[in-house]
PyMOL commands that place a pseudoatom at each C-alpha (Angstrom):
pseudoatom trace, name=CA, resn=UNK, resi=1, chain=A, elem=C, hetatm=0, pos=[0.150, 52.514, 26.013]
pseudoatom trace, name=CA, resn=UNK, resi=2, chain=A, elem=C, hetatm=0, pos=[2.850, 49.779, 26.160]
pseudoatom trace, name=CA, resn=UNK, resi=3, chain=A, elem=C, hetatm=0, pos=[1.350, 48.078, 29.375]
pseudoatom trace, name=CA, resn=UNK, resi=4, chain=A, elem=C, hetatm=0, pos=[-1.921, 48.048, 27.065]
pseudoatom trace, name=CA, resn=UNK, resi=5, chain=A, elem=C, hetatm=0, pos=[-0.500, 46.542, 24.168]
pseudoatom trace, name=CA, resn=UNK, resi=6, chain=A, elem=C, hetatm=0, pos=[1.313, 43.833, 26.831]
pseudoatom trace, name=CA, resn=UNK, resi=7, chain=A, elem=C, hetatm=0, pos=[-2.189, 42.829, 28.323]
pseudoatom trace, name=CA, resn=UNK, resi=8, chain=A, elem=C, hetatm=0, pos=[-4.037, 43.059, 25.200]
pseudoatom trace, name=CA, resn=UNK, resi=9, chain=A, elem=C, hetatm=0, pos=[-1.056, 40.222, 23.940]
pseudoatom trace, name=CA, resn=UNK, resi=10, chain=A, elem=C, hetatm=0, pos=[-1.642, 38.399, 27.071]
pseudoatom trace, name=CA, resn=UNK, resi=11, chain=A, elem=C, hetatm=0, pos=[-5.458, 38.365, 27.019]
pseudoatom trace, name=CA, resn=UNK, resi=12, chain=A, elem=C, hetatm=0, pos=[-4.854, 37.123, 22.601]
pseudoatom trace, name=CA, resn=UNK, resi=13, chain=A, elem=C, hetatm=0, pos=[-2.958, 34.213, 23.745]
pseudoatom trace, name=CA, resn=UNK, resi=14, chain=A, elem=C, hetatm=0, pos=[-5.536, 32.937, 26.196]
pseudoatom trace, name=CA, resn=UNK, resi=15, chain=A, elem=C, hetatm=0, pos=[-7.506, 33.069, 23.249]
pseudoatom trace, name=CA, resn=UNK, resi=16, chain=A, elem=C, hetatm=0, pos=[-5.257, 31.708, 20.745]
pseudoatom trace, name=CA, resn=UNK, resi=17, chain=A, elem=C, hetatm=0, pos=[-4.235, 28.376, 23.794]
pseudoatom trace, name=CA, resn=UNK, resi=18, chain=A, elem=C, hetatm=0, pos=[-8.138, 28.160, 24.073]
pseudoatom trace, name=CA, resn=UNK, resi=19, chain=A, elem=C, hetatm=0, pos=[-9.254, 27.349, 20.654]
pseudoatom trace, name=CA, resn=UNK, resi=20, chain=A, elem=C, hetatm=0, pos=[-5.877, 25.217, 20.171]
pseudoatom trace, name=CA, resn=UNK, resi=21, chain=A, elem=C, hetatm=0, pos=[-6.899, 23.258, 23.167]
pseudoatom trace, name=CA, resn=UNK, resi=22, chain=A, elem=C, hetatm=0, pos=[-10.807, 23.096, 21.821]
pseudoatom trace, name=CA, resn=UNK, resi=23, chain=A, elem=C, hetatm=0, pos=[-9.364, 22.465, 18.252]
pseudoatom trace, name=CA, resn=UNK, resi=24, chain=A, elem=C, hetatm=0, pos=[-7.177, 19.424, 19.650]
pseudoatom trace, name=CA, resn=UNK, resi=25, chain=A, elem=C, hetatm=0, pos=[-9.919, 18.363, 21.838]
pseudoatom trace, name=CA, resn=UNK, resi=26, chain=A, elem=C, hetatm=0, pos=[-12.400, 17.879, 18.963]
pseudoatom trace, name=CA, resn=UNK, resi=27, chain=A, elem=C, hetatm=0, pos=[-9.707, 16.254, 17.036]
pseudoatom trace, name=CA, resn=UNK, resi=28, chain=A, elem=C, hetatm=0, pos=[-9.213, 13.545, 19.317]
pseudoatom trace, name=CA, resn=UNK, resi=29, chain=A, elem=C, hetatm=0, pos=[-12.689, 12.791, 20.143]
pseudoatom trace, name=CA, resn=UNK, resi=30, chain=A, elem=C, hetatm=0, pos=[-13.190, 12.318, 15.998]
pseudoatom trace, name=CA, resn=UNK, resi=31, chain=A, elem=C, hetatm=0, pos=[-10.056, 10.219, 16.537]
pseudoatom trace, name=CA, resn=UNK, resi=32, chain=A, elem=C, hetatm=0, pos=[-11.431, 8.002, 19.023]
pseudoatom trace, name=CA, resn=UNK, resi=33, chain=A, elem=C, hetatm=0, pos=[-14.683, 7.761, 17.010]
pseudoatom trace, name=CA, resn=UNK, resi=34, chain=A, elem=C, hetatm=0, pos=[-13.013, 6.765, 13.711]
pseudoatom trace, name=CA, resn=UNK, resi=35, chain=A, elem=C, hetatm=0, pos=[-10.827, 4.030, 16.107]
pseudoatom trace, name=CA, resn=UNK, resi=36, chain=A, elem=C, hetatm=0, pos=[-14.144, 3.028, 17.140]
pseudoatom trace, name=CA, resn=UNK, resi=37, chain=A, elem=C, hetatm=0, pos=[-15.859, 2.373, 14.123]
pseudoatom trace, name=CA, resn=UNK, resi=38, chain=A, elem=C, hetatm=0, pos=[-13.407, 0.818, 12.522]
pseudoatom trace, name=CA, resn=UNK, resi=39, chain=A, elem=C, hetatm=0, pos=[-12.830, -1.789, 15.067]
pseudoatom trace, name=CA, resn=UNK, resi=40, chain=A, elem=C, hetatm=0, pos=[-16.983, -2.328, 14.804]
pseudoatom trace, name=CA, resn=UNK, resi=41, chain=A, elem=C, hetatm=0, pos=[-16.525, -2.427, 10.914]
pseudoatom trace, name=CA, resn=UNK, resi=42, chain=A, elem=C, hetatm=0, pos=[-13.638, -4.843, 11.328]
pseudoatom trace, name=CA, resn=UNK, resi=43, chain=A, elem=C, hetatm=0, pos=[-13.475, -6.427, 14.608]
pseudoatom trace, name=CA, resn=UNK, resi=44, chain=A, elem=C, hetatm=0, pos=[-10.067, -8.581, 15.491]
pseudoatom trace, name=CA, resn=UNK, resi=45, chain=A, elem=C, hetatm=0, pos=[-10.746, -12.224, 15.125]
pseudoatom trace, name=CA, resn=UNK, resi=46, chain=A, elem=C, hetatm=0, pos=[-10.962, -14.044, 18.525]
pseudoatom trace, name=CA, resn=UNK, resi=47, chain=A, elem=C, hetatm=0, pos=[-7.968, -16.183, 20.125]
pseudoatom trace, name=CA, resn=UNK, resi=48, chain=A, elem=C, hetatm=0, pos=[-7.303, -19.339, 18.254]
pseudoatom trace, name=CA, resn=UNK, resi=49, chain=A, elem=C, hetatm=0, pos=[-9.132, -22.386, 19.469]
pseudoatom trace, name=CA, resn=UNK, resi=50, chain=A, elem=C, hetatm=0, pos=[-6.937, -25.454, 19.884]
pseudoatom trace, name=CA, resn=UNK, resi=51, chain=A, elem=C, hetatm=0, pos=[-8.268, -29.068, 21.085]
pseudoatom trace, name=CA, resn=UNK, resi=52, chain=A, elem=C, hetatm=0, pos=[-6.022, -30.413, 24.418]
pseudoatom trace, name=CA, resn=UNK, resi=53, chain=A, elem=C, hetatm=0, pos=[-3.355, -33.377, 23.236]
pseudoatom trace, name=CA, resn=UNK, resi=54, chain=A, elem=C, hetatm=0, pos=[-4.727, -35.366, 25.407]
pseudoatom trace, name=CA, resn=UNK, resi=55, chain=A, elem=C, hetatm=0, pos=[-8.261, -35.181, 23.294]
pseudoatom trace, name=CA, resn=UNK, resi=56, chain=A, elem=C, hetatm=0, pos=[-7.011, -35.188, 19.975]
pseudoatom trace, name=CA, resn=UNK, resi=57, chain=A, elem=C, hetatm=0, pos=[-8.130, -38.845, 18.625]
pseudoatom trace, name=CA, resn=UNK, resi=58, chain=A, elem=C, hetatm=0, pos=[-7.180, -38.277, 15.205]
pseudoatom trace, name=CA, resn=UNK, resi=59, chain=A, elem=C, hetatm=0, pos=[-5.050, -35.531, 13.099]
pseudoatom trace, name=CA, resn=UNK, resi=60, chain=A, elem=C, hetatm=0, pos=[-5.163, -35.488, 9.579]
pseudoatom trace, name=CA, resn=UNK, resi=61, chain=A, elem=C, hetatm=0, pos=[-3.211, -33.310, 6.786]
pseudoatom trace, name=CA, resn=UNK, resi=62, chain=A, elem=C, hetatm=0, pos=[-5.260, -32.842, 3.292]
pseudoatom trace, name=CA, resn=UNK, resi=63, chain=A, elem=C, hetatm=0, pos=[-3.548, -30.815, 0.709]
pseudoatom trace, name=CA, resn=UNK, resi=64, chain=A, elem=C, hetatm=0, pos=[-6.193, -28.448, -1.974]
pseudoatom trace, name=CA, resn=UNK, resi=65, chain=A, elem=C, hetatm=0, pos=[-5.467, -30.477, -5.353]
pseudoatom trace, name=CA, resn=UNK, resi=66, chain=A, elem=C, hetatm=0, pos=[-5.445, -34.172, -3.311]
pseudoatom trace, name=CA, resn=UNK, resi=67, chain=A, elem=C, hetatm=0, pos=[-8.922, -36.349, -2.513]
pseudoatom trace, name=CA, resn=UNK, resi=68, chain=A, elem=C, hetatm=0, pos=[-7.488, -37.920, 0.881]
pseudoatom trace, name=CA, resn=UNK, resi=69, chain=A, elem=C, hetatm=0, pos=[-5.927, -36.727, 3.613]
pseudoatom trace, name=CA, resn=UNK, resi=70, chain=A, elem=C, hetatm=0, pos=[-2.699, -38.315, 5.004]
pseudoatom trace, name=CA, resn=UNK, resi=71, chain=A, elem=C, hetatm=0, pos=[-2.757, -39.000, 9.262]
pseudoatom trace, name=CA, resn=UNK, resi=72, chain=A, elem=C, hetatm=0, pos=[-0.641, -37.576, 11.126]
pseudoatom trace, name=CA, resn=UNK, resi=73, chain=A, elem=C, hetatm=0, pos=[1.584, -39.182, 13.748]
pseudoatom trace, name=CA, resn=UNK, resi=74, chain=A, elem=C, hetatm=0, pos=[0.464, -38.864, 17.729]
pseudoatom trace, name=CA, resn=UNK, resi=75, chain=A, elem=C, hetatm=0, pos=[4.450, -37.537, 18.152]
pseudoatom trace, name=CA, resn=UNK, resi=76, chain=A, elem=C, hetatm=0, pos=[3.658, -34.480, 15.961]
pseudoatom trace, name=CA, resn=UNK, resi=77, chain=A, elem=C, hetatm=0, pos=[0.497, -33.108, 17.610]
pseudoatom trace, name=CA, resn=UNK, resi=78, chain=A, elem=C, hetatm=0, pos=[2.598, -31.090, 20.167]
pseudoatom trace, name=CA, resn=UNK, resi=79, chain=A, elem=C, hetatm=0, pos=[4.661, -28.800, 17.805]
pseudoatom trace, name=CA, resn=UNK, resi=80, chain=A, elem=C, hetatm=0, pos=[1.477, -28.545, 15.082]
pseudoatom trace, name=CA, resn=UNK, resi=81, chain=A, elem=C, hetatm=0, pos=[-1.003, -27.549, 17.819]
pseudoatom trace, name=CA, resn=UNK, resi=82, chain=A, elem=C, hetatm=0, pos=[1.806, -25.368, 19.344]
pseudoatom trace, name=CA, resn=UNK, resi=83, chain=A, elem=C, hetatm=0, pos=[2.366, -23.515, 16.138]
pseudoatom trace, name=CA, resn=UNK, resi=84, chain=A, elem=C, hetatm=0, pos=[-1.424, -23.059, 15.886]
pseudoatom trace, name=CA, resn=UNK, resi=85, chain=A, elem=C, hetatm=0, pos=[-1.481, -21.349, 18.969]
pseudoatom trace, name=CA, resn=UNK, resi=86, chain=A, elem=C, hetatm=0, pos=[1.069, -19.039, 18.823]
pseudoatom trace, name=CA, resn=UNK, resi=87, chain=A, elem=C, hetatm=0, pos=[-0.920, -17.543, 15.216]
pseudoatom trace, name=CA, resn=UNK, resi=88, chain=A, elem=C, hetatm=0, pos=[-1.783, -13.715, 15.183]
pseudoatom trace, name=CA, resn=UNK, resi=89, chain=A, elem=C, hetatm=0, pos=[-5.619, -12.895, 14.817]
pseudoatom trace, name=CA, resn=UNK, resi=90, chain=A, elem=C, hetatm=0, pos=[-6.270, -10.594, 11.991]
pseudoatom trace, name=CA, resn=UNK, resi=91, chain=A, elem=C, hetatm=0, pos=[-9.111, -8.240, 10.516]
pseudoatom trace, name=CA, resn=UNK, resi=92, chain=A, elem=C, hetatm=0, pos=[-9.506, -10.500, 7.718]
pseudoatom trace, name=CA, resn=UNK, resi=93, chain=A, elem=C, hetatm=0, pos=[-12.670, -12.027, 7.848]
pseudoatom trace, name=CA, resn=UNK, resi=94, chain=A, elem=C, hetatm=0, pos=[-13.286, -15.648, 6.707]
pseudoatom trace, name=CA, resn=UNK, resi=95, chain=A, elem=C, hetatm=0, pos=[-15.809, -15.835, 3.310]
pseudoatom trace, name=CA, resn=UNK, resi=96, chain=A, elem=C, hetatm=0, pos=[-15.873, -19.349, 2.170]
pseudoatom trace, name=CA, resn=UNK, resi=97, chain=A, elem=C, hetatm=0, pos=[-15.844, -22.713, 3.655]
pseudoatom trace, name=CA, resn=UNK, resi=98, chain=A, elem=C, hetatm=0, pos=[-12.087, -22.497, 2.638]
pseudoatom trace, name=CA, resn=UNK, resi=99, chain=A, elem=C, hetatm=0, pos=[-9.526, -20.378, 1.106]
pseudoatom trace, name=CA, resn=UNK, resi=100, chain=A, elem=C, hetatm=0, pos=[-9.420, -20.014, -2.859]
pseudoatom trace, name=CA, resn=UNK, resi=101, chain=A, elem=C, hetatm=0, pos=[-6.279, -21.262, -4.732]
pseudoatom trace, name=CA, resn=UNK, resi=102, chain=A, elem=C, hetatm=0, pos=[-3.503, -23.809, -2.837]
pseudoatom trace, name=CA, resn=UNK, resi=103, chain=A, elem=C, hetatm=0, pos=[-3.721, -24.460, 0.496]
pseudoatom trace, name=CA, resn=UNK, resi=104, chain=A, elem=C, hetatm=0, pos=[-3.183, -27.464, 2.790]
pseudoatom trace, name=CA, resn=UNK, resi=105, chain=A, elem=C, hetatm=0, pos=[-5.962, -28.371, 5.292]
pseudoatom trace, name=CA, resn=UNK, resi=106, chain=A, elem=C, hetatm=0, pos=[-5.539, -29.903, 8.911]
pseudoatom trace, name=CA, resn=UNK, resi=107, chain=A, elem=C, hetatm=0, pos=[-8.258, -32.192, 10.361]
pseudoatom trace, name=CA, resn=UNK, resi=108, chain=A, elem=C, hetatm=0, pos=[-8.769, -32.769, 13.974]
pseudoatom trace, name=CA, resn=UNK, resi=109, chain=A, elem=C, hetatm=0, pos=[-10.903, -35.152, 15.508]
pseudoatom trace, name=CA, resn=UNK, resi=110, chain=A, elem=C, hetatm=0, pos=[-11.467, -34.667, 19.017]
pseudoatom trace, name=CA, resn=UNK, resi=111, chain=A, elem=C, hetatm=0, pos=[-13.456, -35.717, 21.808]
pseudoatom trace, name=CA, resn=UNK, resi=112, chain=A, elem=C, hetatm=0, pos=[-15.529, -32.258, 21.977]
pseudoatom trace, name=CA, resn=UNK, resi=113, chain=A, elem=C, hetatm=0, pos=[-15.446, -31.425, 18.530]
pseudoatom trace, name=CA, resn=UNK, resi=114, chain=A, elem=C, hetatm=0, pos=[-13.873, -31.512, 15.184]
pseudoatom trace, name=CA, resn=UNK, resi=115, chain=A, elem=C, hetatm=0, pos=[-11.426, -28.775, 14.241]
pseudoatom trace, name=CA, resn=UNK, resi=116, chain=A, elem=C, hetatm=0, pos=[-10.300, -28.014, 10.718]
pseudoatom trace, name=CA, resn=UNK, resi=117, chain=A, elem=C, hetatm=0, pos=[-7.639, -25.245, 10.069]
pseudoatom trace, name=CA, resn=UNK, resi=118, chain=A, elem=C, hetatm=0, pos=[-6.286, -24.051, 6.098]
pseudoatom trace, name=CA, resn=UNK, resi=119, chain=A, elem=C, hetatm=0, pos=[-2.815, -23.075, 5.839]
pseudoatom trace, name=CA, resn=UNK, resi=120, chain=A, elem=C, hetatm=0, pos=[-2.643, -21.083, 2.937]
pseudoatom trace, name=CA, resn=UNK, resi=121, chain=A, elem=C, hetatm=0, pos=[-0.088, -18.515, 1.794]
pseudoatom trace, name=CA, resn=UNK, resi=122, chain=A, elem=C, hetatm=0, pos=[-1.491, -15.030, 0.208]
pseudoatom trace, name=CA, resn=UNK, resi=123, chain=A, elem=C, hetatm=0, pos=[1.383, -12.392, -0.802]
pseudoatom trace, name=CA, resn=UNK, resi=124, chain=A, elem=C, hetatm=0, pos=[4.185, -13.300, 1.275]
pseudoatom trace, name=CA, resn=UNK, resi=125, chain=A, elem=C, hetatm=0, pos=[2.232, -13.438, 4.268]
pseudoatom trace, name=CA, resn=UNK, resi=126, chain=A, elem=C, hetatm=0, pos=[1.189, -17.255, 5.866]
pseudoatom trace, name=CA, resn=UNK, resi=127, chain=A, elem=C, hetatm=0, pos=[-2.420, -17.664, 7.179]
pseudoatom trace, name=CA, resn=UNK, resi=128, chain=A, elem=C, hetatm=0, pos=[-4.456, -19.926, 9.203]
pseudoatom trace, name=CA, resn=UNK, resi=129, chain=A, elem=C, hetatm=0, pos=[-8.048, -19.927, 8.919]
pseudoatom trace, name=CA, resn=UNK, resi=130, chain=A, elem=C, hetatm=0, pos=[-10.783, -21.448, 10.952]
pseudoatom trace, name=CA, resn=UNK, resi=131, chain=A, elem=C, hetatm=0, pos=[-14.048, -21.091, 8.835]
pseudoatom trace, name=CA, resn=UNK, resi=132, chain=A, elem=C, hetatm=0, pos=[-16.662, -18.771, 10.293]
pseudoatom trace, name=CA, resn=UNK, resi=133, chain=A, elem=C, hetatm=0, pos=[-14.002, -18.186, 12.889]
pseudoatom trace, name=CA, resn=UNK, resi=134, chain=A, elem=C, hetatm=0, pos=[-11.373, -16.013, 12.002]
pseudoatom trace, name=CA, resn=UNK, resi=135, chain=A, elem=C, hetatm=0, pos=[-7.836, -15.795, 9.983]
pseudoatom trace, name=CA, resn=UNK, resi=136, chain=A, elem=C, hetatm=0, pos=[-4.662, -15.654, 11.767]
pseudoatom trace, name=CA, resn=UNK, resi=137, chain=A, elem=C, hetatm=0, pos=[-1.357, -14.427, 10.661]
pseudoatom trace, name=CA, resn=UNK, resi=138, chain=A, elem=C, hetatm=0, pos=[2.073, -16.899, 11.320]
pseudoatom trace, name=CA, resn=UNK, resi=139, chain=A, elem=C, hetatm=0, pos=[5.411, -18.050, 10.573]
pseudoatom trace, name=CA, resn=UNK, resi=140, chain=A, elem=C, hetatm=0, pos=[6.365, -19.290, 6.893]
pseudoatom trace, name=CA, resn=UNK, resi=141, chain=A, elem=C, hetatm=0, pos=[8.151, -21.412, 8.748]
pseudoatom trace, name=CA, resn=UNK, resi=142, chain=A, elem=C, hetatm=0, pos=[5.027, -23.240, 9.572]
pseudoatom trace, name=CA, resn=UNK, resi=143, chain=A, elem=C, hetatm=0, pos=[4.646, -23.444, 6.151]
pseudoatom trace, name=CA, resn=UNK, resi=144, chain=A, elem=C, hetatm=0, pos=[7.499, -25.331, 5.333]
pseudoatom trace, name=CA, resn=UNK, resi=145, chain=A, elem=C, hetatm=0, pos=[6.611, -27.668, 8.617]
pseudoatom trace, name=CA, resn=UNK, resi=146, chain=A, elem=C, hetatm=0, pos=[3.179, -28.316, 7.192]
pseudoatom trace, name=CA, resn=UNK, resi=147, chain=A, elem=C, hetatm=0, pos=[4.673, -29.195, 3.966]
pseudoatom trace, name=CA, resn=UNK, resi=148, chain=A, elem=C, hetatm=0, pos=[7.176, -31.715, 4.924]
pseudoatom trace, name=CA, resn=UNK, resi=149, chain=A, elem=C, hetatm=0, pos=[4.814, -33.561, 7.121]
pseudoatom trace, name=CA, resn=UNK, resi=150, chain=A, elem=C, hetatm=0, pos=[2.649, -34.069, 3.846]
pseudoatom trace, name=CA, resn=UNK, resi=151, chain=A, elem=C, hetatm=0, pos=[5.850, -35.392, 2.226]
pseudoatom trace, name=CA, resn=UNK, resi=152, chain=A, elem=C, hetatm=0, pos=[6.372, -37.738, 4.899]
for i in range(1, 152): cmd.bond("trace and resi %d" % i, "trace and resi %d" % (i + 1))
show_as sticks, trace
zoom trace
């Protein structure tokens, strides 16, 4: 009777290790699918585009509540563009032509096309947005960078 009971255990616990493995099996397949779906409902924006130095022609910094922008020197292009490039993509996706509320704008003219970037602070988080493009995530330090070159 005791070597019954013994097999009869041995034979439940297949059973029990089956539908644990089934059970976890279906969970992560609805896992993957939710991953899935949400990255179609709210796909990453795309790596930051950035013009070459050497193409830039023109750079100019605008700020929400002014009606001209202010140029900005050839010997800042490096450590602007830099900053640019080094920004996080995000989920967020771009509505408007620009952010609402304060933000500053930067302008670049170059030989292949004009790029225009908002720096804009939301919570305490600092964003860069290309319209239609995407919104990426950096520094408040660039912030602060942005700022004093409009003060120059």
């Amino acid at each position: 009777m005791l070597k019954y009971k013994s097999i009869l255990g041995k034979m439940i616990d297949k059973k029990i290790r089956r539908i644990l493995l089934d059970l976890l099996s279906v969970f992560l397949i609805v896992l993957i699918g939710v991953i899935c779906f949400f990255n179609y409902l709210f796909p990453k924006a795309g790596a930051i585009q950035v013009p070459e130095t050497e193409n830039i022609t023109s750079m100019t910094l605008d700020y929400s509540d002014s009606d001209t922008g202010i140029p900005i020197s050839e010997q800042y292009y490096e450590n602007l563009l830099e900053w640019i490039h080094n920004a996080e993509p995000t989920r967020i996706q771009p509505m408007n032509d620009h952010p609402a509320g304060v933000y500053y704008s930067i302008l670049i003219e170059a030989t292949d096309r004009e790029y225009c970037y908002f720096v804009f602070e939301e919570g305490d988080r600092i964003y860069i947005e290309l319209p239609y493009e995407g919104i990426y995530t950096t520094d408040m330090e660039f912030l602060s960078i942005v700022s004093q070159y409009y003060q120059l």
